[in-house]
N, C-alpha and C positions, 0 to 999 in steps of 0.2 A: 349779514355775514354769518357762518355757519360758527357755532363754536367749536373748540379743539376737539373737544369727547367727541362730537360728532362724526368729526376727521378721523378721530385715533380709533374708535370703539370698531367700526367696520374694518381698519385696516389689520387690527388684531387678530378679530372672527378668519376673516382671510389667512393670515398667517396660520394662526391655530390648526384651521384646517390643510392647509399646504404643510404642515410641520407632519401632522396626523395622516396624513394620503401617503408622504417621504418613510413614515418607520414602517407605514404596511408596505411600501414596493420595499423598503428595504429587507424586512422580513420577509415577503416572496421571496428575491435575490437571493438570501440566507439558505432558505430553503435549499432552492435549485441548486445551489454551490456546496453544502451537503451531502445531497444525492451523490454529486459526482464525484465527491470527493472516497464519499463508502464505494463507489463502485471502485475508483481506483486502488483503494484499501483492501478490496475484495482481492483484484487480478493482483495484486503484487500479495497477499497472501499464498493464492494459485501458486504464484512462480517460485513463491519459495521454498513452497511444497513441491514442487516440480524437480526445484533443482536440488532440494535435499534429498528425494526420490531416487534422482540418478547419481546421485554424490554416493549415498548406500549402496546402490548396484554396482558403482565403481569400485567402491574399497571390495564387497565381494567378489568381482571379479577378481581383485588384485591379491586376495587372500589366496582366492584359487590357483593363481597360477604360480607364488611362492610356493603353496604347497607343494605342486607338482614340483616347481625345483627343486626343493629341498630333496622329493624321493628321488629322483634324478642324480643329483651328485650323492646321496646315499649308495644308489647303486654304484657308482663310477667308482667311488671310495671303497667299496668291497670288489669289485673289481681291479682295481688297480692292486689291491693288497692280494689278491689270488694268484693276478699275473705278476 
């Protein structure tokens, strides 16, 4: 009959390394999940940038075209006091 240690020492070794194979795929997996995760950090950077871009060109615009009202009803207003 086999003693215990015999039983137990091999089932160990096994584990040990099934333990040690589990953190390197895990560490791959980690990796991989990283990567995409920067990429996704990157494009939603992009966008923000994008949309703060057009967000600026919109208040310019909208600067612009107060301006012009205001000269607008300046003139009306000297106008109307003339007539």
């Amino acid at each position: 009959m086999a003693e215990p240690q015999d039983l137990i020492l091999p089932l160990l070794r096994e584990m040990r390394t099934d333990i040690r194979e589990l953190g390197q795929n895990t560490a791959r997996e980690f990796t991989v999940v990283k990567q995409r995760l920067d990429q996704i950090e990157g494009r939603l950077a992009n966008m923000r940038e994008a949309i703060n871009g057009e967000s600026v060109l919109g208040r310019y615009a909208a600067a612009e075209v107060e301006e012009r009202l205001d000269a607008i009803e300046k003139r009306l207003a000297v106008l109307e006091k003339a007539g």
